[in-house]
VEXVO-420800 format. One record per residue: residue in one letter; y, x, z of N, C-alpha, C in turn. Coordinates in pm, whole numbers, plus 50000, padded with zeros to 5 digits. Example, Ala and Ser with C-alpha at 12.3 -4.5 7.8 and 13.67 -1.06 7.14 Angstrom:
% VEXVO-420800
A494315131950780495505123050780496705132050780S497755128550708498945136750714500035129050787
END
This chain:
% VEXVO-420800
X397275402428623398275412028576399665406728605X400835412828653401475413728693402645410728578X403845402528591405075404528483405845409728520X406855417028512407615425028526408495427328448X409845427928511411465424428453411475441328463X411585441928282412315456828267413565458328246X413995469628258415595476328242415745472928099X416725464628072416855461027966417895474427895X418335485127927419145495027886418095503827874X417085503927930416105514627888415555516927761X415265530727732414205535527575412975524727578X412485521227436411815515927361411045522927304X410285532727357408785537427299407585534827383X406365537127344405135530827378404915534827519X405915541127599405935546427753407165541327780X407705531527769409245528427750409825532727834X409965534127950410515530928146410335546128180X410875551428251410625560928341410395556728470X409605562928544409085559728679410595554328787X411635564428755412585557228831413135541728796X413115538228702413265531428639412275515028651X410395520328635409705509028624408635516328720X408535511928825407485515728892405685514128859X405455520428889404245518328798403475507628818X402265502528717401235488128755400765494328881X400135503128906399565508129009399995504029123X400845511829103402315503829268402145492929280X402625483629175402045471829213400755465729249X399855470329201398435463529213398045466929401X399035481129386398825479829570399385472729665X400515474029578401305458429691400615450329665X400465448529562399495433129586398745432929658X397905442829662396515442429736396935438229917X398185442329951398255441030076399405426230080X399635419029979399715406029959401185405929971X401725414929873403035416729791403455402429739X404675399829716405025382829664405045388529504X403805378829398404015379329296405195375029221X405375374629099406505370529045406175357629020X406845349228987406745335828916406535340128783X405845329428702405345326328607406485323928492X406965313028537407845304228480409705312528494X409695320028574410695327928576410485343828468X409535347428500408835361428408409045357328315X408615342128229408925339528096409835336228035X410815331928118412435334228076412765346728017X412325358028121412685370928093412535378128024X411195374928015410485381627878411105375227710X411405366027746411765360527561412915364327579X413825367827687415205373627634415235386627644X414045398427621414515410927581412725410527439X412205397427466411315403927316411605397927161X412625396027148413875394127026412545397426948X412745389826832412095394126694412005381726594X412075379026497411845368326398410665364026431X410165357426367408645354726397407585356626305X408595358626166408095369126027407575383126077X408565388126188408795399926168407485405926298X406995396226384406115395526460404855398726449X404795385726354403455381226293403325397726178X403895399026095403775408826020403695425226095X404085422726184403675436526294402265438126303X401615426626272400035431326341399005429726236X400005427526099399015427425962398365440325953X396845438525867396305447525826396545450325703X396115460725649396345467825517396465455025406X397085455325316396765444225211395105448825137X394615461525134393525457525092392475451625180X392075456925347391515450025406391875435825423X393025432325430393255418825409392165406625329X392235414525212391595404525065390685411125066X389695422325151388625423725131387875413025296X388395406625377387705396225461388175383825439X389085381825316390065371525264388795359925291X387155361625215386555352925211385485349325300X385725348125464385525348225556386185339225652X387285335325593388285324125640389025312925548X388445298225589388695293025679387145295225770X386775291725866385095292525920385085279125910X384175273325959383615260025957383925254026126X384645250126164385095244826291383975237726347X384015241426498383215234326572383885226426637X383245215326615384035201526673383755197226854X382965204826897382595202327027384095205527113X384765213727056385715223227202387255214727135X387705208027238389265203827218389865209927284X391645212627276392405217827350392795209127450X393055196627418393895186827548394985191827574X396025197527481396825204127485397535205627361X399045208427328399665211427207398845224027178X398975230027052398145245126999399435250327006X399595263927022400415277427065400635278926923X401905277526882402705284426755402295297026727X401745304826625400945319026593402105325026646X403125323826588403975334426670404605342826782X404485329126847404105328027028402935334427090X401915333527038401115340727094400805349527036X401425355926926401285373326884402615378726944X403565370826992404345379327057404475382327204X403665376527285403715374927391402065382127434X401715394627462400585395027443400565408227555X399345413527682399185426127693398065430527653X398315438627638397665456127569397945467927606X398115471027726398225483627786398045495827723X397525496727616396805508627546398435510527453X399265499527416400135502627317401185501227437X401805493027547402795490427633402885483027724X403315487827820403305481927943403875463527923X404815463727878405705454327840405305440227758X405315428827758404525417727664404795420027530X405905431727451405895426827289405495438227239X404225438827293403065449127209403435451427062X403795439026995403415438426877404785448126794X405695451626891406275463526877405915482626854X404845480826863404025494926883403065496426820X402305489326761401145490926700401125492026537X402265496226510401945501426345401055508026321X400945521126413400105532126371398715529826362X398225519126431396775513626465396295507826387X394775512326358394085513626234392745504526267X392675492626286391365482026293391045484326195X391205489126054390205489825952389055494225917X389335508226030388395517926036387635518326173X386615512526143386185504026304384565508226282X383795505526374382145506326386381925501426487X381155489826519380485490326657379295492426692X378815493426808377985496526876377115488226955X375995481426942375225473427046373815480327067X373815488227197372725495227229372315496027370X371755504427428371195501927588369805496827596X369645483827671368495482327722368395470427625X367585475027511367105466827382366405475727276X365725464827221364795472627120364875476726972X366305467726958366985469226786368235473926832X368915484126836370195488326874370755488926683X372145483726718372885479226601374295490326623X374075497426452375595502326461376495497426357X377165489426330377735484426242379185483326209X379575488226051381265485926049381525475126008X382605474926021383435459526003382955450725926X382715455925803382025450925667380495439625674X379865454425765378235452025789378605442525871X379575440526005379375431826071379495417726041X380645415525985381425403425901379825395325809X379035406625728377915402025613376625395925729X376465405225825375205400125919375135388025969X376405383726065376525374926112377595365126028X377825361325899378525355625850377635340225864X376725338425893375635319225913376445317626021X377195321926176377335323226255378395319126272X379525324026191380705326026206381445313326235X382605308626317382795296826348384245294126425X384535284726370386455281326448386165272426556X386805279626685386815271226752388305271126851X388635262926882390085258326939389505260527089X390105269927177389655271727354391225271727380X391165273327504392555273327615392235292927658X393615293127651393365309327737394515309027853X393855314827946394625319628070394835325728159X395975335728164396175349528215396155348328337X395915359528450395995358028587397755358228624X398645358728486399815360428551400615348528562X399485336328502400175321628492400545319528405X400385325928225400845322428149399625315628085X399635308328014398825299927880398685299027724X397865299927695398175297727551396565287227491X397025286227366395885271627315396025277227192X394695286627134394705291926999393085286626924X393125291226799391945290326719391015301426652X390025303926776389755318626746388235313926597X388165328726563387265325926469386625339526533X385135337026537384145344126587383135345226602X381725349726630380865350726622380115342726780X379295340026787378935334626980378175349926978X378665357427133378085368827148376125366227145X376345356327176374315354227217373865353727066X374215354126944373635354526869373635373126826X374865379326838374665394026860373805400226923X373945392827036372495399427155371425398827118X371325383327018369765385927006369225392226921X369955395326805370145405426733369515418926735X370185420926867369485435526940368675434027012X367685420727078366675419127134366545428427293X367675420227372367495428827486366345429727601X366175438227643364865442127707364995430727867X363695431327931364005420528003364705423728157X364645440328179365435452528226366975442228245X367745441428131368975438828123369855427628159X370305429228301370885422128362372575418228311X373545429828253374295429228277374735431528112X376305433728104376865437227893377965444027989X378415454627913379145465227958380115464827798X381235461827781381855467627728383205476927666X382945481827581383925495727563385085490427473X385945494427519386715497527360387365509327330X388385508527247388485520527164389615530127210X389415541927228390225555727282390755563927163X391555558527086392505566827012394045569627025X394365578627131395495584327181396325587427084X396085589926985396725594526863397695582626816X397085567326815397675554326758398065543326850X397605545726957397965539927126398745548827216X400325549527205400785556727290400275562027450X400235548527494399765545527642398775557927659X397445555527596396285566127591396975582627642X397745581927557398005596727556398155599527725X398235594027808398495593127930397355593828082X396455603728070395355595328137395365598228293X396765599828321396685602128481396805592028560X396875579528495397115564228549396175559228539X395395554328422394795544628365393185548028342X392155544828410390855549528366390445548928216X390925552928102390915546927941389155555927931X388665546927810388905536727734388915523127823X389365511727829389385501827883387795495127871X387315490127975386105485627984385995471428069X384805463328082384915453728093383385448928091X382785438328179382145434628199381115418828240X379925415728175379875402628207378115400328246X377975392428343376235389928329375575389728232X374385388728220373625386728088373615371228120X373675361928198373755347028174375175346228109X376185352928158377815349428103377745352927949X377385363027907377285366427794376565359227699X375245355027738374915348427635375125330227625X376015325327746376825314227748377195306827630X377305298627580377295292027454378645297727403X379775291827516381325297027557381765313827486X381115318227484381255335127459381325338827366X382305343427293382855344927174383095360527088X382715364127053383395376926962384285374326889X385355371926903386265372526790386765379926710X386975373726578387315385926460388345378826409X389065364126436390235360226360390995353526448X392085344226425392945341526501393515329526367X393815316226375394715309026321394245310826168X393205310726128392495312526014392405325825940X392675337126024392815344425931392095358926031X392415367125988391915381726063392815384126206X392335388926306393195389226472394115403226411X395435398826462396365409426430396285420926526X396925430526466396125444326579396705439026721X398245431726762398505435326904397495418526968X396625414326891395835401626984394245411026924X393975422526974392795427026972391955431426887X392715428826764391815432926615391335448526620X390385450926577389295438826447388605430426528X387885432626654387085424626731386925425626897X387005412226980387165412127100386535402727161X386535401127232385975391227317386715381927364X386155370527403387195358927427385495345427544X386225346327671385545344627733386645330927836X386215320127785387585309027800387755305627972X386175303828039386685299528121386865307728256X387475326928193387475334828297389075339328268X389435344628338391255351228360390735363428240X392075363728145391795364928004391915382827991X391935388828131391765403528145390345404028094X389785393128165388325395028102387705398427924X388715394127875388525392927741388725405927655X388285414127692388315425827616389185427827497X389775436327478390215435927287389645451627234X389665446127077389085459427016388045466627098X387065459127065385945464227165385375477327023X384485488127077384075495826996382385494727047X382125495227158380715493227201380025477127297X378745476727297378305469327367376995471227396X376865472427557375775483427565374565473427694X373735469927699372925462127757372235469027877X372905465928003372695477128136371955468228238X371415472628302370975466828404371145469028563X372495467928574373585466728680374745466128656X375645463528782376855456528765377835465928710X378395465928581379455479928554380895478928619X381205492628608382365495028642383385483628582X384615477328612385465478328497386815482128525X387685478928385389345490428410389865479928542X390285465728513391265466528650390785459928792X389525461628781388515458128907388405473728965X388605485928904388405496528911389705499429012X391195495628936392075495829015392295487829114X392235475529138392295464529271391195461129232X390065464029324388975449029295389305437329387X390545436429507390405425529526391605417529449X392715422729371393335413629263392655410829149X391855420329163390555417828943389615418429008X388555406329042387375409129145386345406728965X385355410728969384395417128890384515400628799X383925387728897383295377028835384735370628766X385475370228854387515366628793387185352828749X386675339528752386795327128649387915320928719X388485316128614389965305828660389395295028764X390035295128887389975287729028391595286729084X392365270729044393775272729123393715276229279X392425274529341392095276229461392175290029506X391875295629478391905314929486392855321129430X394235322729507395575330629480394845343329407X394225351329472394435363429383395255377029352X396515375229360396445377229511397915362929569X398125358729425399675349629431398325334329383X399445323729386399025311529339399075308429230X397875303129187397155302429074396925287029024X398025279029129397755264229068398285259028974X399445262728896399535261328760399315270828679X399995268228550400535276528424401145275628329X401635282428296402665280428169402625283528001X402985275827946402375276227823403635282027747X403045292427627403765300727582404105293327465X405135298027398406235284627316406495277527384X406275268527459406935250827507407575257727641X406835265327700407305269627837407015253027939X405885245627905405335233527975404535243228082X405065235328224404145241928319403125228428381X402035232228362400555225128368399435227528501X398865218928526397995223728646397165231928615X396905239828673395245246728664394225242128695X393675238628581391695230828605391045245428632X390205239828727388815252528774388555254228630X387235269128630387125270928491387965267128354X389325267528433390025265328293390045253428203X389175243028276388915230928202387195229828146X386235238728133385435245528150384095244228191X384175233728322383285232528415382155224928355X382325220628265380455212628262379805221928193X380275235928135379705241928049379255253128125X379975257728244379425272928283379315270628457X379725258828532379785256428672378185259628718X377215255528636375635259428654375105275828645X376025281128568376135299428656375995302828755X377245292028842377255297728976376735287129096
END
């Protein structure tokens, strides 16, 4: 995904830019495709912290949930940390990485966490069905009580295809214990998933002449049930704020973090390769498998990254740092 220096005189709603104004991702994803010069990393993030102004009260509190859902998953956090996964790295200030975040569904722009009042993770259900023999529909509640033996902190590295970084503490479920859950058939090669299409609380949505919505996303049935593979439902001990994916997303460390779904609503057990949103638009800038390689531009160079708060620019390890855990995939 692409950064991009907006008109800083321009409107501030969930479509902010006018076309004369911000050309569309599209545009870009085609230049790219014919090997357009990306932006820098380390320059984009200059830019971005001098038009996404905000306290860091005022950030963080953008992506709170209701005070009653709050204290009704209150006792669900702290999880029990898994000591296997280190960062090798300072950890990302919460504020830093709730302000620096995309979500296309609320704005083109990194300070999502500007737009998402209206958005309602409370009122959630998911879906795990397809090619399996226990298909699960469950709300937030049910989900949180099922898999609560499960539940678990773990500290990963994340990293965007646009060169930025971050080092957080997700709290989540391992998807392979969901899967097995639903007992997938032996048919099922692939996990397809959905998330959520409410145009009403996602400006962006309202829009569907651009964007294939609902946003979708995809992983093998070996990737998925990877030890690595995460559902997440919290962030920094507590519940994921709506603009980092809440109520629940995926978090898949050692692939480019498009991969990582947010606010997923379904998960459906297929047996072939699915579509997804920005493999749909460039598959050769979002190629289906995407794992962090500084070796494979992409369509720009991918040998460092930059870490959000410190603005430290770092090499890029294959798999993200990664490799003894998922290099036997491929």
């Amino acid at each position: 995904m692409f950064i991009h220096r907006p008109n800083p005189l321009a409107p501030r709603g969930g479509k902010e830019t006018p076309e004369s104004v911000f050309r569309s991702r599209r545009r870009w994803l085609q230049l790219a495709g014919l090997g357009a010069v990306g932006i820098g990393a380390g320059w984009g993030y200059q830019q971005w912290h001098g038009y996404s102004s905000g306290a860091d009260d005022d950030v963080l509190a953008a992506g709170r949930w209701t005070p009653e859902a709050e204290r009704q998953y209150a006792e669900f956090y702290p999880a029990a940390k898994d000591r296997r996964f280190e960062y090798g790295r300072a950890e990302t200030p919460a504020a830093e990485a709730a302000r620096h975040t995309n979500f296309y569904e609320f704005s083109r722009f990194k300070w999502c966490w500007k737009y998402v009042g209206s958005f309602r993770p409370e009122e959630w259900t998911i879906t795990i069905d397809g090619l399996c023999r226990r298909p699960l529909e469950l709300d937030l509640a049910q989900f949180h009580r099922q898999f609560r033996a499960d539940l678990v902190e773990r500290q990963y590295r994340h990293r965007c295809v646009e060169r930025w970084a971050m080092a957080v503490p997700w709290t989540g479920v391992p998807l392979a214990a969901v899967l097995k859950a639903a007992d997938p058939l032996a048919q099922a090669t692939h996990v397809r998933f959905v998330s959520f299409h409410r145009p009403a609380e996602a400006p962006q949505q309202a829009d569907a002449s651009e964007f294939p919505w609902p946003y979708t996303e995809g992983l093998t049935i070996a990737e998925a049930t990877n030890d690595l593979t995460l559902l997440a439902v919290g962030i920094y001990g507590g519940p994921l704020p709506k603009q980092q994916g809440a109520p629940i997303r995926l978090v898949v460390p050692w692939k480019y973090g498009y991969k990582s779904i947010k606010s997923i609503q379904r998960i459906e057990l297929i047996g072939r390769q699915p579509a997804t949103f920005w493999n749909t638009l460039n598959p050769r800038a979002y190629p289906f498998e995407s794992n962090v390689d500084p070796a494979v531009p992409r369509p720009w160079d991918q040998s460092y990254e930059t870490m959000l708060g410190s603005g430290e620019r770092v090499l890029t390890e294959r798999y993200n740092g990664y490799e003894r855990w998922v290099a036997g995939l491929y």
